[in-house]
BABAGU-617529 format. One record per residue (C-alpha): residue in one letter; x, y, z. Coordinates in Angstrom, 3 decimals, padded with zeros to 6 digits, always signed. Last residue first. Example, Ala and Ser with C-alpha at 12.3 -4.5 7.8 and 13.67 -1.06 7.14 Angstrom:
REM residues 2
 type        u        v        w
    s +013.670 -001.060 +007.140
    a +012.300 -004.500 +007.800
//
This chain:
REM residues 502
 type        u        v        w
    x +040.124 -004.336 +030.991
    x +039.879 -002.263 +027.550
    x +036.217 -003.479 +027.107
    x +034.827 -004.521 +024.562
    x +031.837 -003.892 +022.293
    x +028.877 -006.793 +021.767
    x +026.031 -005.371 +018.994
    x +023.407 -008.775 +018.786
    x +021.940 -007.660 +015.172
    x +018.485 -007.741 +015.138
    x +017.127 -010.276 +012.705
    x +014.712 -010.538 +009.510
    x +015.163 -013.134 +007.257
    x +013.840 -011.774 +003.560
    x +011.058 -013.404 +001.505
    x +008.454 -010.911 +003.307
    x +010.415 -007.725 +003.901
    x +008.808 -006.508 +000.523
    x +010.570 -002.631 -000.072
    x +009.032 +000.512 -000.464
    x +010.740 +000.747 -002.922
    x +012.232 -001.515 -005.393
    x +015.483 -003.590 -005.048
    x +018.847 -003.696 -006.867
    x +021.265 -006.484 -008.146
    x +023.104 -008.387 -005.944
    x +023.823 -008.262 -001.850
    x +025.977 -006.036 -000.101
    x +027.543 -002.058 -000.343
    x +023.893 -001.971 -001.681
    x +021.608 -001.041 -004.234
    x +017.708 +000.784 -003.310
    x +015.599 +001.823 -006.049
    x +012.557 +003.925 -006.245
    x +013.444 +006.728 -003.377
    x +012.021 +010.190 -003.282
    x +014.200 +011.015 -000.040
    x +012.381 +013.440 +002.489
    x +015.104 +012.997 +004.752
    x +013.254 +011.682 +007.223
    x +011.301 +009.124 +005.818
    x +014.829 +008.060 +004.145
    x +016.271 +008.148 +007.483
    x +013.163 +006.500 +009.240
    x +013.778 +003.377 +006.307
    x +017.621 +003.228 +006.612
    x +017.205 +002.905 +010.689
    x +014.324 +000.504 +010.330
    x +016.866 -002.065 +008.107
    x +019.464 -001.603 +010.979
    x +016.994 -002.976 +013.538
    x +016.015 -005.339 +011.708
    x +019.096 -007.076 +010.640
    x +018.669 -008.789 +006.869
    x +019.579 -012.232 +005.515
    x +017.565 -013.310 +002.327
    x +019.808 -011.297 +000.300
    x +017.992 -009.632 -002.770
    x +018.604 -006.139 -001.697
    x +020.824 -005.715 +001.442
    x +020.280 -003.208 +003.811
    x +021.768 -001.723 +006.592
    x +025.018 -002.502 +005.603
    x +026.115 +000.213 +003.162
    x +023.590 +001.959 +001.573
    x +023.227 +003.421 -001.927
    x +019.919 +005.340 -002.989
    x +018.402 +005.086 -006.253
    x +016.203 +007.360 -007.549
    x +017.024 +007.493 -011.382
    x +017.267 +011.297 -011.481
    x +018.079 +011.607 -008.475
    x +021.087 +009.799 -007.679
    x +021.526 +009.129 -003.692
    x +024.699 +008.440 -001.714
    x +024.104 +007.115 +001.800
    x +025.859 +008.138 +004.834
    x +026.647 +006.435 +008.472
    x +028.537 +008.904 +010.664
    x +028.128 +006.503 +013.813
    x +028.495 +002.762 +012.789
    x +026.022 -000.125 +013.373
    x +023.850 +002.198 +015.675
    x +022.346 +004.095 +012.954
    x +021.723 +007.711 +012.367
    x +021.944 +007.693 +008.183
    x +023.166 +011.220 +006.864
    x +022.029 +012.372 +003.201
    x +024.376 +012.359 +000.035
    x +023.047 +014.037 -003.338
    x +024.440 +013.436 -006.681
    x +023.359 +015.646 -009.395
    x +025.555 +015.154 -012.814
    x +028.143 +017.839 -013.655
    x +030.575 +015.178 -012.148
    x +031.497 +018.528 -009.638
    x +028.188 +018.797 -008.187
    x +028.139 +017.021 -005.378
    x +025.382 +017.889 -002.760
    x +025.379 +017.748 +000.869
    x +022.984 +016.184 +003.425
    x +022.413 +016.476 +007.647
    x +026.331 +016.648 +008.280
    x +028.763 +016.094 +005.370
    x +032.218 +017.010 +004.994
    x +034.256 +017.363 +001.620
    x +037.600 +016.372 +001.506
    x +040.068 +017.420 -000.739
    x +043.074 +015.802 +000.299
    x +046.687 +017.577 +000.667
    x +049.913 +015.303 -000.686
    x +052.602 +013.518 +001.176
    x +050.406 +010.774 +002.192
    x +050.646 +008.397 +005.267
    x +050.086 +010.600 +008.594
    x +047.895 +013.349 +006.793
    x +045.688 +011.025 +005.109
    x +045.288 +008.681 +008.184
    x +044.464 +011.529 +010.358
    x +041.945 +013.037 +007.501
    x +039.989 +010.406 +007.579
    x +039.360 +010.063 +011.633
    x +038.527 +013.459 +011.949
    x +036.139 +012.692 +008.696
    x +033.959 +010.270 +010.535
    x +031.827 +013.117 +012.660
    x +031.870 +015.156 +009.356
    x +030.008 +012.397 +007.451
    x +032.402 +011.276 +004.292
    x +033.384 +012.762 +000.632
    x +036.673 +011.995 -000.189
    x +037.720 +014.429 -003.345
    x +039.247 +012.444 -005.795
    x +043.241 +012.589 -006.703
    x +044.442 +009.253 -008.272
    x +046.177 +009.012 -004.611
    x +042.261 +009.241 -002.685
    x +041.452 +006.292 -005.171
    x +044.780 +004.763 -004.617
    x +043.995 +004.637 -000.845
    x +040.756 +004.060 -000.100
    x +040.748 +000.120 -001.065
    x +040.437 -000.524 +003.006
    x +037.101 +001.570 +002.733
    x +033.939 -000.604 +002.734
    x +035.849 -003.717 +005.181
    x +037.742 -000.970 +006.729
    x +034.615 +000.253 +008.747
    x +034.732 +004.365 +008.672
    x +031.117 +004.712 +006.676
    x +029.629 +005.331 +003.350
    x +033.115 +006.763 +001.673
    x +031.863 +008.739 -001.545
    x +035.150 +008.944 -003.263
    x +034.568 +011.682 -005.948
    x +036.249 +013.344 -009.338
    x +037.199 +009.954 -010.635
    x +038.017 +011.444 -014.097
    x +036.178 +011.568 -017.493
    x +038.256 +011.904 -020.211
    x +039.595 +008.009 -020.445
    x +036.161 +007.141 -019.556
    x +036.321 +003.132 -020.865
    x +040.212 +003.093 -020.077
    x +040.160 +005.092 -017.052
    x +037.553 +003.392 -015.603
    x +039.069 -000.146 -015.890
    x +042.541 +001.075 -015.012
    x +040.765 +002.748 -011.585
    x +038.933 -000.634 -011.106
    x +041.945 -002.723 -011.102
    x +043.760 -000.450 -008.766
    x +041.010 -000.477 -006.588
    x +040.831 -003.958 -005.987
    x +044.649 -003.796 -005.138
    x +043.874 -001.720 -002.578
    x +041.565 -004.167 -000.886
    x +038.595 -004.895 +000.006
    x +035.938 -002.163 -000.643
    x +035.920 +001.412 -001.779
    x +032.932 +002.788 -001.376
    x +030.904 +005.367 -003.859
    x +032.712 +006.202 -006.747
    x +031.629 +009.268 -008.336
    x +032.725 +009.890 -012.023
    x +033.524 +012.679 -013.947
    x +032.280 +016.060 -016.127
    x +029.441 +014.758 -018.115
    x +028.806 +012.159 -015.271
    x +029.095 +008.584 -014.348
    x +027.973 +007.130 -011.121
    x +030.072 +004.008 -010.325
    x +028.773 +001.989 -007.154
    x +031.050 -000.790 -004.935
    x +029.534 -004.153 -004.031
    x +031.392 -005.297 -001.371
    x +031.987 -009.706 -001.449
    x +031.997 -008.670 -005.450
    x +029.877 -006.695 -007.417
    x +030.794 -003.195 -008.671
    x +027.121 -001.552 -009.473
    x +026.994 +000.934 -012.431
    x +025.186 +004.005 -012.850
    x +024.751 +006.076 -016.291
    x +021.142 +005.395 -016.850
    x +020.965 +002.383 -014.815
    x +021.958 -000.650 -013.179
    x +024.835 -001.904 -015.495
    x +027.449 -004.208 -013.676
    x +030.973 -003.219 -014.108
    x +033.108 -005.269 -013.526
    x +035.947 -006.222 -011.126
    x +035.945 -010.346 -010.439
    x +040.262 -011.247 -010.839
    x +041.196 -008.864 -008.443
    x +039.403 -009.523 -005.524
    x +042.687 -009.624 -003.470
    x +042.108 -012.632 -001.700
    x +041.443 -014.541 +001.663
    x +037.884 -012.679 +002.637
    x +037.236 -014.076 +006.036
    x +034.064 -013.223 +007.317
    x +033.849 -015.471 +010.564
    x +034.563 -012.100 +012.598
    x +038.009 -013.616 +013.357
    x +038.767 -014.459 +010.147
    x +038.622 -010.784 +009.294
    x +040.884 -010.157 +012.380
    x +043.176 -012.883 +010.969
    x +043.378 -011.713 +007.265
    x +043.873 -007.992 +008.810
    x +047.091 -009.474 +011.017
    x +048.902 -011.466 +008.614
    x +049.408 -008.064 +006.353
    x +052.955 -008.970 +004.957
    x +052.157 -013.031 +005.317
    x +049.378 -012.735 +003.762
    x +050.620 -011.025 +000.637
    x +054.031 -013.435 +000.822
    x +051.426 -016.515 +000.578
    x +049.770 -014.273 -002.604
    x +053.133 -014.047 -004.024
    x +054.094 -017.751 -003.513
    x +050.620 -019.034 -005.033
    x +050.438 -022.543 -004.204
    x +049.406 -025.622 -006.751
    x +045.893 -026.905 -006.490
    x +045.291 -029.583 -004.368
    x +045.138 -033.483 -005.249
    x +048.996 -033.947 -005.087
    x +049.348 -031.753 -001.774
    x +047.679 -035.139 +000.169
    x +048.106 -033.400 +003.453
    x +049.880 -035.278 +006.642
    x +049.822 -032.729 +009.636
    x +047.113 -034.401 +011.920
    x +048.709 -038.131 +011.320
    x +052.322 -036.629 +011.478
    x +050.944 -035.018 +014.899
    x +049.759 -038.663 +016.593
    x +052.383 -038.961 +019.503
    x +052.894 -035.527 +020.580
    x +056.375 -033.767 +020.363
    x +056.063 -031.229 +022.867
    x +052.741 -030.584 +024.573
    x +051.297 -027.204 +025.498
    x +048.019 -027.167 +027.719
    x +045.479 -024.473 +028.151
    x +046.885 -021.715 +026.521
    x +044.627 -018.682 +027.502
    x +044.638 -015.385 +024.146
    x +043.504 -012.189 +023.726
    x +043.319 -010.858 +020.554
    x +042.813 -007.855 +018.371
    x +043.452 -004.826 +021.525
    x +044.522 -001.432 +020.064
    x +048.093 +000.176 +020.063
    x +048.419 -000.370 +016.018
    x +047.680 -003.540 +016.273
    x +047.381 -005.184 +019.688
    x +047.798 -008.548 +020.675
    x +047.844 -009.971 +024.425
    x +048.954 -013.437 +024.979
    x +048.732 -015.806 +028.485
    x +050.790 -019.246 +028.550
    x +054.155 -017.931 +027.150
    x +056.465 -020.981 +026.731
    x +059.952 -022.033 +028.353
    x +061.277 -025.750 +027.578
    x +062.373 -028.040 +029.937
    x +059.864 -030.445 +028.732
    x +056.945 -027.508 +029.233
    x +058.440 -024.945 +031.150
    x +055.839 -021.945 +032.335
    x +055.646 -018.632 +031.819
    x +052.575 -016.583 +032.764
    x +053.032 -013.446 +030.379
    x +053.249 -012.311 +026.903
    x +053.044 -009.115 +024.885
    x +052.104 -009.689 +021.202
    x +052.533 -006.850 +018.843
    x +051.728 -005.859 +014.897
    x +052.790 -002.535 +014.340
    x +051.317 -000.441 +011.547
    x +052.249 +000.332 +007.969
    x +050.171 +001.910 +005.280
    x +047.731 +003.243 +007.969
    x +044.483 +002.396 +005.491
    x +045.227 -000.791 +003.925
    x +048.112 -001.230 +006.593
    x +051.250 -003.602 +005.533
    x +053.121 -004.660 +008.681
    x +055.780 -003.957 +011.252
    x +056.683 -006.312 +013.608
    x +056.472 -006.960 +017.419
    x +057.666 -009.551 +019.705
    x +057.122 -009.019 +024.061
    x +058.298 -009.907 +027.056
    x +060.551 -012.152 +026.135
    x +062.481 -014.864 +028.392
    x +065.684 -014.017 +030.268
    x +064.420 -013.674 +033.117
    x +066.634 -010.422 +034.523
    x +067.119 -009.083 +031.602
    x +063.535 -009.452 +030.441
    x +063.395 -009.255 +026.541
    x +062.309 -007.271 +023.932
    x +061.695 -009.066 +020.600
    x +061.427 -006.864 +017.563
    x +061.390 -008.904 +014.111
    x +062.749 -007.820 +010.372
    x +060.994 -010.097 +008.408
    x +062.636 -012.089 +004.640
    x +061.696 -015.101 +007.031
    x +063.992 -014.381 +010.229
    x +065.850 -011.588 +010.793
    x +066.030 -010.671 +014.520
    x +066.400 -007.326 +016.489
    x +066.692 -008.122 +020.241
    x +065.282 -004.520 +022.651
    x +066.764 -005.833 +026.912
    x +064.551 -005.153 +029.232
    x +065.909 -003.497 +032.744
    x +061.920 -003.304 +034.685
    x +063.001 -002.020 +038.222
    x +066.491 +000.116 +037.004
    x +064.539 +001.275 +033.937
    x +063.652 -000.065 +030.877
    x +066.417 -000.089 +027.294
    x +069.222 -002.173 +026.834
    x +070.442 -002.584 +022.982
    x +070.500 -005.082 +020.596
    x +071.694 -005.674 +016.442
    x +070.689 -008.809 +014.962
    x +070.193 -012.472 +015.182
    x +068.898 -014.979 +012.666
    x +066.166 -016.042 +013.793
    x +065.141 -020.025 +014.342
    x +065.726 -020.488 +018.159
    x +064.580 -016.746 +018.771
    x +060.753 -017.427 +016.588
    x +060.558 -020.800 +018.573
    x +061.053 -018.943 +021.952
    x +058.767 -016.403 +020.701
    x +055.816 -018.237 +019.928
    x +052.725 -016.147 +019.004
    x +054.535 -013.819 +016.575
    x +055.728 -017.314 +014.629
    x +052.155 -018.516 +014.420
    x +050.721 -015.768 +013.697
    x +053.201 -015.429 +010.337
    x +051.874 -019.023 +009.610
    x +048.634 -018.330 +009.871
    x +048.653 -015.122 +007.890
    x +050.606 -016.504 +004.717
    x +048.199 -019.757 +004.922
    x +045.863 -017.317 +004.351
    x +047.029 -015.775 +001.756
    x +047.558 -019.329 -000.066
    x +043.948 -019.827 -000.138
    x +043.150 -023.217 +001.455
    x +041.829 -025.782 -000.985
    x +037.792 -026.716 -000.528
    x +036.149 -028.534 +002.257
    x +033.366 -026.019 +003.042
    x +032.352 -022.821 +001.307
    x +032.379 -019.862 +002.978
    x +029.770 -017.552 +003.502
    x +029.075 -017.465 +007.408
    x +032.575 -018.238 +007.789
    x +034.992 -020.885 +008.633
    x +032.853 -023.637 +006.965
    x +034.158 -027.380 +007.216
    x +037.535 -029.600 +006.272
    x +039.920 -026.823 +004.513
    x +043.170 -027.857 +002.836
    x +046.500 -026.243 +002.467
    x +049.101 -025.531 +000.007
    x +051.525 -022.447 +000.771
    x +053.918 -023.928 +002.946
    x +052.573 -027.013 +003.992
    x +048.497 -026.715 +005.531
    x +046.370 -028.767 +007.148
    x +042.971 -026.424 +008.414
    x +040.321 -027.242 +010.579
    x +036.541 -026.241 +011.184
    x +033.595 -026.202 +013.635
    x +031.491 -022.923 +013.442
    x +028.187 -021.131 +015.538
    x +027.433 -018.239 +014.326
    x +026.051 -014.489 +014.946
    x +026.530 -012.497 +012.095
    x +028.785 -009.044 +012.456
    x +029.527 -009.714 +014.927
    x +028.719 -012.469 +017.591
    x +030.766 -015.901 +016.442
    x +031.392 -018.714 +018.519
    x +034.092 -020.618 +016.967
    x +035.478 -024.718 +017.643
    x +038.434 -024.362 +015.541
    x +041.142 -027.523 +014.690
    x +044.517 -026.161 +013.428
    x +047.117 -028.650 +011.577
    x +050.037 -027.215 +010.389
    x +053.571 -027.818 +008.557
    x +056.332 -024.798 +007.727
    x +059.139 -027.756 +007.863
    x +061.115 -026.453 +010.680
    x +057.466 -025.095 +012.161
    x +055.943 -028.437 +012.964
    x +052.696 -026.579 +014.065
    x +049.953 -028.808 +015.985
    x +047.216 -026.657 +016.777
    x +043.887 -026.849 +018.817
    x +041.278 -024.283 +018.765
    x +038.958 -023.120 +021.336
    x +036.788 -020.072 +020.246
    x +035.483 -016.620 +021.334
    x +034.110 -014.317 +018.666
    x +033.690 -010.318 +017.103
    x +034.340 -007.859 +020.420
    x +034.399 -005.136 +018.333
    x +036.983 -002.230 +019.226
    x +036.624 +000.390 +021.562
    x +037.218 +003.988 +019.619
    x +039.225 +004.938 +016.634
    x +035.915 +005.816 +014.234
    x +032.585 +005.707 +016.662
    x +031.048 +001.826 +016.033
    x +034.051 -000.587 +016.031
    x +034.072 -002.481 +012.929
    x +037.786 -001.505 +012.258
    x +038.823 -002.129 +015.479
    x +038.309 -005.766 +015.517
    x +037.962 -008.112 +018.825
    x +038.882 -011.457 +018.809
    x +038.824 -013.819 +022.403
    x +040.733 -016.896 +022.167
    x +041.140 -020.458 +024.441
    x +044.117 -022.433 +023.416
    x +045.401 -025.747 +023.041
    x +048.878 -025.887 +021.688
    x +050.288 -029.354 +020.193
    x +054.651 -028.652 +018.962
    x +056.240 -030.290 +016.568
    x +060.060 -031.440 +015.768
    x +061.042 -029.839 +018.653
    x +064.176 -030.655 +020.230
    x +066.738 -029.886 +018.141
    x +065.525 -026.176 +017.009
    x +064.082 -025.684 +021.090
    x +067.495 -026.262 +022.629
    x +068.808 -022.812 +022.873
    x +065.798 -021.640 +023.944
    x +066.501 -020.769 +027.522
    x +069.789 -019.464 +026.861
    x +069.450 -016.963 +023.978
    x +069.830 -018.414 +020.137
    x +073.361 -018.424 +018.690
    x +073.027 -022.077 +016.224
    x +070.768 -019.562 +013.859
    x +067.936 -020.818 +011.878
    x +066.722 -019.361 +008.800
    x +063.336 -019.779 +007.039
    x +062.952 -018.086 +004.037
    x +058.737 -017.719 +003.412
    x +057.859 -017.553 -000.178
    x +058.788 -015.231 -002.892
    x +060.087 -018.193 -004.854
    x +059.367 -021.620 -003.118
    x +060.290 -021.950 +000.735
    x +063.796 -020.493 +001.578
    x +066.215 -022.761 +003.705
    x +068.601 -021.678 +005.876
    x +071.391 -024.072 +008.049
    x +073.172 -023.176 +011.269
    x +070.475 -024.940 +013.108
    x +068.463 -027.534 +010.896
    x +064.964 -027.472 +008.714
    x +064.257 -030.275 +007.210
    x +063.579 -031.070 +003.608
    x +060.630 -032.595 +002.452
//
């Protein structure tokens, strides 16, 4: 394998990470490139997610705490990450898992998610994200290897920081820097968005220490788009340790090549693969490759996948109800419907709820031109993004106690759901087959279901007056009768944990 050296650049497979190191680093880190062949970092993490936080753009979900345990050898784009996770949202867990990964091949030993299968190949997204958060957690490393821009002095006369741009990995990197330290404050970068389009990615770091003569940041603080993800406690650093080619040795042969574009993918939106991973729900690829169409009545079609999405198809148009991971999902499902109902357009996004796991394919269905049809407490929040990132108006239609759609000349019908998993919760009913689509609260023919969230649905539908025969979901398979049999299902209240901004 060839090895990274200062003055030289080296790009890893086509479309994959280029790695270039620059002899002209700062001061303190002039001698990390030559002196670090690996690096050991034991850490203590906190993850929070803002898109599962319950009111749209407030306190984000405090989603796990875990110890993990890296050894990076970063000139040769090597690592070895041991997890020990404590998961509270969305499904309380308990997980022990690593990952050895070279460029874009990697292997998982264990489960990092409540669905994931254990000891299978690494997807090459993911090894994307990891290895982006690996740079934007070490900014001595990411200055030794960068290729150095452009700077100028900006603070005041008590804080005089100095704003580095470096190029480093195809990236354009912001490091600001303490004049009178030396050492970085701070690295941010911009990043793909599925709903902002781009957004900054930034770690601020603090308590400074030298390990080997070398300076590293021993407290982190990452925010995307100004609000919290991670906070992070390194409890030792080591330089160099004695067993790391034993950790960081992978038998590529037996794995499945790597996928440079989907590496790049991860890489160019590190930060939602790692909040997802952070909620032990990782979901590692585009969902491409599994669109179709799924027939569960007269003119209604589920969209299976990790989120089930719903087609209801009328004289006039279709509704689409949710819009699930990721934008390219919906791309394949727009061609799909165009080419079976080539004269029959998507005249409706029903969006059940804010959280970006139901929505972060919003965008090309809101581009193709539908009408977004969401609870008036979450459509503040819609209409921000649409007016920040699109340079065309959006039809939006706002829902408080119920609303009808009658545009698909077919009657669809859209009642509010008070819940405590998300405020602005709404379900999309077809009459004239009774079936109601919810997102979350219930989950037909999945043994796991949350109480609490379960009675919610049921007292809305009571409420509403709903004459409900069928139930589909945003999860699960298939659909399930009414009133429904809670006795082959797992009942559990959902333990809710927000954070705090201090």
């Amino acid at each position: 394998m060839n090895r990274l050296t200062p003055g030289a650049c080296l790009f890893v497979l086509a479309g994959g990470i280029g790695l270039a190191v620059d002899a002209q680093t700062s001061d303190p880190f002039n001698a990390v490139a030559g002196e670090i062949e690996s690096v050991r970092i034991e850490a203590s993490v906190q993850r929070y997610e803002p898109g599962q936080s319950v009111v749209a753009g407030a306190l984000p979900i405090h989603t796990s705490d875990y110890g993990v345990v890296t050894v990076w050898d970063p000139a040769n784009g090597r690592a070895h990450e041991a997890w020990d996770m404590q998961v509270f949202y969305p499904v309380p867990a308990a997980l022990e898992f690593s990952f050895t990964y070279h460029e874009t091949v990697g292997y998982k030993r264990g489960a990092d998610g409540f669905l994931s299968q254990p000891d299978v190949p690494m997807e090459s997204a993911r090894i994307g994200a990891s290895q982006k958060e690996l740079w934007l957690s070490n900014p001595g490393i990411l200055l030794a290897y960068g290729e150095a821009g452009d700077s100028r002095e900006i603070g005041t006369d008590e804080r005089p920081l100095e704003e580095r741009h470096v190029r480093f990995a195809e990236t354009d990197w912001s490091v600001r820097i303490d004049r009178d330290t030396a050492l970085p404050v701070s690295v941010s970068v911009a990043e793909n968005d599925p709903h902002n389009g781009r957004i900054e990615n930034r770690i601020e770091f603090g308590d400074w220490r030298q390990v080997d003569g070398i300076p590293f940041p021993f407290r982190l603080e990452q925010s995307t788009g100004g609000q919290l993800v991670r906070r992070e406690i390194r409890r030792s650093i080591r330089i160099n340790p004695e067993n790391a080619e034993a950790l960081l040795t992978l038998a590529a042969g037996d794995l499945p090549p790597g996928d440079s574009g989907l590496h790049r993918w991860g890489w160019e939106m590190s930060h939602i693969f790692m909040k997802r991973a952070g909620g032990g729900g990782p979901v590692d690829r585009p969902q491409i490759d599994n669109v179709t169409l799924e027939m569960i009545g007269d003119g209604v079609f589920l969209v299976p996948g990790t989120h089930n999405s719903l087609v209801i198809v009328g004289p006039d148009g279709l509704a689409l109800v949710d819009a699930p991971w990721y934008p390219e999902r919906s791309r394949t499902l727009l061609a799909m419907l165009a080419e079976r109902w080539p004269d029959r357009p998507v005249r409706y996004l029903i969006l059940s709820h804010h959280h970006i796991d139901h929505t972060g394919g919003l965008r090309p269905v809101v581009e193709s031109g539908a009408t977004v049809v969401s609870s008036e407490k979450n459509a503040p929040y819609f209409r921000e993004i649409f007016e920040s990132t699109m340079d065309r108006s959006v039809r939006m239609v706002e829902v408080g106690e119920s609303a009808d759609l009658p545009d698909t000349g077919r009657d669809i019908q859209v009642y509010e759901v008070v819940t405590s998993h998300a405020e602005g919760m709404i379900a999309a009913f077809v009459p004239d087959e009774k079936l109601l689509f919810n997102a979350d609260l219930f989950s037909p023919n999945r043994p796991l279901q949350f109480s609490l969230w379960f009675d919610e649905l049921m007292n809305a539908i009571d409420f509403h007056g709903i004459d409900v025969e069928k139930h589909v979901g945003g999860h699960g398979l298939g659909v399930a009768a009414h009133p429904v049999d809670t006795s082959g299902h797992s009942m559990r209240v959902l333990r809710l944990v927000e954070s705090s901004s201090d």
